[in-house]
C-alpha positions as CSV (number, residue, x, y, z in Angstrom):
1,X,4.1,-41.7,-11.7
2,X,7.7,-41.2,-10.3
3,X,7.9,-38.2,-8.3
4,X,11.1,-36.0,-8.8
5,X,14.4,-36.1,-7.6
6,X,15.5,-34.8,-4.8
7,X,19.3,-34.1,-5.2
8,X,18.3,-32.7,-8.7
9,X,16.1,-30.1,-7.3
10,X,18.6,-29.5,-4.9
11,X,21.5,-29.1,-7.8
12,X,18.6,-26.8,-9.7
13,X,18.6,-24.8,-7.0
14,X,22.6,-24.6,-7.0
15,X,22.6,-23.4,-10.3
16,X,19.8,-20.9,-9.4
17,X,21.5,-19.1,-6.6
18,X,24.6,-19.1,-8.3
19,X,23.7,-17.5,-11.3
20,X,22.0,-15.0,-9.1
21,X,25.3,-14.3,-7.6
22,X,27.3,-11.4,-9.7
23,X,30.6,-11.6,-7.4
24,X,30.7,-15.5,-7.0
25,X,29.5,-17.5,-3.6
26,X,31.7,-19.4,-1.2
27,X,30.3,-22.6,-0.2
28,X,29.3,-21.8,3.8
29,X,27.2,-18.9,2.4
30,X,25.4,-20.7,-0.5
31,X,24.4,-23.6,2.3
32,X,23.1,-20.8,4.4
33,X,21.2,-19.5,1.6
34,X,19.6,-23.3,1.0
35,X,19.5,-24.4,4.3
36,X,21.5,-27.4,3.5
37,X,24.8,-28.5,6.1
38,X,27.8,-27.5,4.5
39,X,29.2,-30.6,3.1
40,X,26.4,-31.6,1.6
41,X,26.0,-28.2,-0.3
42,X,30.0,-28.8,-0.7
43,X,29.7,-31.9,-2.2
44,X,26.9,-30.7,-4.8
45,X,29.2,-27.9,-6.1
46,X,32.4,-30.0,-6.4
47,X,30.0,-32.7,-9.0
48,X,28.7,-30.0,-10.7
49,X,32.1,-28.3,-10.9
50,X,32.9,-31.9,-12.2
51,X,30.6,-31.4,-15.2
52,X,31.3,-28.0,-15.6
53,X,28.6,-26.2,-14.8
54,X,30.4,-24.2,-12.3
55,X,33.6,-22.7,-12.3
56,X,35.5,-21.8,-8.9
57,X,37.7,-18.9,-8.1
58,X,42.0,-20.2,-7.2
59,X,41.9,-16.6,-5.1
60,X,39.0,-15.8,-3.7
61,X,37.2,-19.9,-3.5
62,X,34.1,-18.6,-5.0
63,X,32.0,-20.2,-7.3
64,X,30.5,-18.9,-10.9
65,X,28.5,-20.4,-13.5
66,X,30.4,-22.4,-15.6
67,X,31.4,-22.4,-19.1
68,X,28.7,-25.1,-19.2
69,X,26.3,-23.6,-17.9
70,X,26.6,-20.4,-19.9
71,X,23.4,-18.6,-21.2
72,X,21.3,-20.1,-18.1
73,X,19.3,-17.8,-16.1
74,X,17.3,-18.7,-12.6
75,X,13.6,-19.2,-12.9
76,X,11.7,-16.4,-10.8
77,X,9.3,-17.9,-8.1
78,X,5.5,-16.7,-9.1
79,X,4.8,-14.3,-6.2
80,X,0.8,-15.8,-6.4
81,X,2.1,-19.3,-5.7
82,X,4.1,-18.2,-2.6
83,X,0.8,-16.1,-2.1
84,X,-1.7,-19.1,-2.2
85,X,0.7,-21.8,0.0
86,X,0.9,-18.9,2.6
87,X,-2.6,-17.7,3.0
88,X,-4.2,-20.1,5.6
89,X,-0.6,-20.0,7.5
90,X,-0.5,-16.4,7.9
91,X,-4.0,-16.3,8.7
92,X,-3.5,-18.9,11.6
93,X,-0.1,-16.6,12.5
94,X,-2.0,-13.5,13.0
95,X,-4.6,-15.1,14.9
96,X,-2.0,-16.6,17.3
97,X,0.4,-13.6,17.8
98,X,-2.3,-11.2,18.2
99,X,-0.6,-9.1,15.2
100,X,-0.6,-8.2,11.6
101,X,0.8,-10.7,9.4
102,X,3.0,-9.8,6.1
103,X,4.0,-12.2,3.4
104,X,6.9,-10.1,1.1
105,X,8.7,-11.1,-1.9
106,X,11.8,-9.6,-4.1
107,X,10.6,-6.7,-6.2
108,X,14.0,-5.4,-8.0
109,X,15.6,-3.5,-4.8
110,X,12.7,-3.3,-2.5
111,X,10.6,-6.3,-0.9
112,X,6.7,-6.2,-2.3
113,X,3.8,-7.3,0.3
114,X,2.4,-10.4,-1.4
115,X,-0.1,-11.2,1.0
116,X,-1.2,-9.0,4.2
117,X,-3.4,-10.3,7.6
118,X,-5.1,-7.3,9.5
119,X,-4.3,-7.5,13.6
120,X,-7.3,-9.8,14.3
121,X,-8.0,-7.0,17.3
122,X,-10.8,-5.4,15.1
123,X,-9.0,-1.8,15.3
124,X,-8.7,0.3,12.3
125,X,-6.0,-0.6,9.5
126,X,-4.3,0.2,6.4
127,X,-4.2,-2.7,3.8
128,X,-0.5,-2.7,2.9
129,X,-0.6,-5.4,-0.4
130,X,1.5,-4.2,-3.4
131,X,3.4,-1.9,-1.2
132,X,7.0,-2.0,-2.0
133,X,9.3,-1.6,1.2
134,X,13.0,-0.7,1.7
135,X,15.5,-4.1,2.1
136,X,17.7,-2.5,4.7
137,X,15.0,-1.3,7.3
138,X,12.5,-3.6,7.4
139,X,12.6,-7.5,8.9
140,X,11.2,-8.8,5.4
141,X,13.7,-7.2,3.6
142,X,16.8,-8.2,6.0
143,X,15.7,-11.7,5.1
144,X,15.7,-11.4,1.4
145,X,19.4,-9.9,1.8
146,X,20.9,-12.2,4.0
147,X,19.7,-15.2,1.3
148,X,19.9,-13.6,-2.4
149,X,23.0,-14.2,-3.5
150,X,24.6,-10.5,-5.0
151,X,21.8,-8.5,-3.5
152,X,23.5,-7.0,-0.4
153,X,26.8,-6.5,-2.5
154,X,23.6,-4.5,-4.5
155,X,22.1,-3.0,-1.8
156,X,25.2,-1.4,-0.2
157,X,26.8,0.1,-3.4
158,X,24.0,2.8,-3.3
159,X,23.0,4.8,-0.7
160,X,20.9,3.5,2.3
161,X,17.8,6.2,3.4
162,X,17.5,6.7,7.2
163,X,14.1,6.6,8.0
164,X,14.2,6.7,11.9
165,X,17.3,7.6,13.9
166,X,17.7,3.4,14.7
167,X,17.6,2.9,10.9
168,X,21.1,1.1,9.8
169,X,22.7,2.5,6.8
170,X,26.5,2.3,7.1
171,X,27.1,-0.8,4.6
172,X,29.6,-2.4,7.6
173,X,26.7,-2.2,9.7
174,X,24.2,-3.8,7.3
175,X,26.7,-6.6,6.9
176,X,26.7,-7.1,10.1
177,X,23.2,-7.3,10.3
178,X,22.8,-9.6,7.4
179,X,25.5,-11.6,9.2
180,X,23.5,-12.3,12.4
181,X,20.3,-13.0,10.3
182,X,22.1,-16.2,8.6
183,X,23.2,-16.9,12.4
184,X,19.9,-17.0,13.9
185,X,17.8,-17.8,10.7
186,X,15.6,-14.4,11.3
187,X,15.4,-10.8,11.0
188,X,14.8,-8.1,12.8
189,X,13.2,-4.1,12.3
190,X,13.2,-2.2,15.7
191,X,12.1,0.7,15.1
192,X,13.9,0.8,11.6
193,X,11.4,2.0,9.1
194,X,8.5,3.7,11.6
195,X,9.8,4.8,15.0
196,X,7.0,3.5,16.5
197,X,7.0,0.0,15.0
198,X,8.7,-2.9,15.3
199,X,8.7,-6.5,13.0
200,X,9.8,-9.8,12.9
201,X,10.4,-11.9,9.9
202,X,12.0,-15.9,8.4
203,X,12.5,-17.2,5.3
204,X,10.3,-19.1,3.0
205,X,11.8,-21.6,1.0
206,X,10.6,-23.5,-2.1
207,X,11.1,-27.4,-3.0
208,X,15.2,-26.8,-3.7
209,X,16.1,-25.1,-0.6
210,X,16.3,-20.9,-2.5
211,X,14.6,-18.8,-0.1
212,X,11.2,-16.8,-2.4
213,X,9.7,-14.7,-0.3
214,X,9.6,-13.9,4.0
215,X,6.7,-14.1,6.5
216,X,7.1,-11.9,9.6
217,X,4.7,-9.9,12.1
218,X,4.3,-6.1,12.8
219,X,3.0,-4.8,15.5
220,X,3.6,-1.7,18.1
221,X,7.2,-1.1,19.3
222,X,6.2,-1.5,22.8
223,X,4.5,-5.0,22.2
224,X,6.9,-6.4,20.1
225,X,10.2,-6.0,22.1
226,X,8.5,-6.9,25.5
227,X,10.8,-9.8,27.0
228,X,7.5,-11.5,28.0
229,X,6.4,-11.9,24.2
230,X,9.4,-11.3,21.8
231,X,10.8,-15.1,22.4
232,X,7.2,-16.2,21.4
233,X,6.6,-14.1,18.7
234,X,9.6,-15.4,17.0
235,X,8.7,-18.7,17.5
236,X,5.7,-18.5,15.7
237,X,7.3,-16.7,13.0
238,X,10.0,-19.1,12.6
239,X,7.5,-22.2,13.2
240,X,4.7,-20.9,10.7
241,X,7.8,-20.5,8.0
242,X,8.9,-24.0,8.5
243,X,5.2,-24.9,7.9
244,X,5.3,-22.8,4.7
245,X,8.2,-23.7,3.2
246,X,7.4,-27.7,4.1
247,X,4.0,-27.6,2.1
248,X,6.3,-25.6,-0.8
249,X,8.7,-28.5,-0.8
250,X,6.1,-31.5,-0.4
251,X,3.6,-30.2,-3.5
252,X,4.5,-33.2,-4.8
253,X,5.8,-36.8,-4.2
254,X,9.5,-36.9,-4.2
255,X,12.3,-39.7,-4.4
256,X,15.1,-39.9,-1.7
257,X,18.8,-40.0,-3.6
């Protein structure tokens, strides 16, 4: 049986993250967001600009669902099925690293763990699933900014809790910070949300390209910003969402177009 298309998904996926975006999105940020290179991700939106499913901006180059496309609303990923493709990954993740191992996805304004692996050191922890944690001070959350369309314009209107005195909440900052986790394609919580904790985090993606959900690790301050380990640890984070994302997108047989 004929396996699906490839630049259909991907155009899905368009349509998805666009809808998602109340202010419009400008074409280098949505192929950020989908990891696609730019003139692909251009090309994509001129077609279905074409057929009208989206509309662009003449003054600020941003592009809106479409008269078209009206009355369409993105699919939510299921939170279980990022849970279940991510299980055996982030168990081999904390195993590696020598630290816990969270798996969060978009709960309204906060990011929800999903899935949670204990520091395989045998020391006494706190099972963190179904905790909801703040976007802005956590590397799970800095993720799900920098790649949901509308949800830093979101996050910023309102004000930003400090919870430790390295906590960013100036919405330039944040920017910034959401800026340099497109750049490097990972986030970072040093000290952020516990003074004493640190965290490291990439994006999942499913079949299309949208990012669901985040895998990092959390560990001690001390261990996690040690120049001997940090490169490493990131590494691994980055590697192991790669891996997740990969099985996401290969669930099934797929056509080249």
């Amino acid at each position: 049986m004929p396996g699906p298309i490839q630049s259909i998904e991907r155009a899905a996926a368009i349509m998805n993250v666009v809808a998602e975006a109340p202010f419009g999105i400008g074409v280098g940020e949505l192929a950020a967001v989908l990891g696609l290179p730019k003139p692909t991700a251009h090309g994509l939106l001129r077609t279905l600009q074409g057929v009208g499913y989206i509309d662009q901006d003449p003054q600020s180059g941003k592009y809106r669902v479409g008269d078209a496309a009206l009355g369409l609303t993105p699919r939510p990923f299921d939170a279980n099925v990022l849970r279940s493709y991510a299980m055996n990954w982030g168990d081999t993740l904390a195993a590696r690293s020598g630290e816990s191992v969270r798996i969060g996805a978009l709960r309204g304004d906060s990011v929800q763990i999903v899935h949670h692996v204990f520091r395989p050191d045998g020391s006494a922890q706190v099972l963190r699933l179904g905790v909801e944690l703040p976007l802005h001070a956590t590397a799970l959350g800095k993720v799900l900014l920098a790649y949901t369309p509308g949800l830093a314009e979101r996050a910023t209107a309102g004000t930003l809790l400090a919870y430790t005195r390295r906590t960013v909440t100036g919405p330039r900052a944040l920017n910034g910070e959401i800026a340099r986790v497109r750049g490097q394609g990972f986030g970072e919580d040093i000290g952020e949300f516990a003074s004493e904790r640190a965290s490291v985090a990439a994006p999942v993606r499913d079949s299309g390209g949208r990012v669901v959900g985040a895998i990092g690790v959390v560990g001690a301050f001390d261990r996690l910003t040690d120049k001997s380990t940090h490169a490493r640890l990131i590494d691994l984070v980055l590697s192991t969402a790669t891996s997740i994302s990969r099985d996401l997108g290969t669930e099934r047989p797929r056509i080249q177009s």
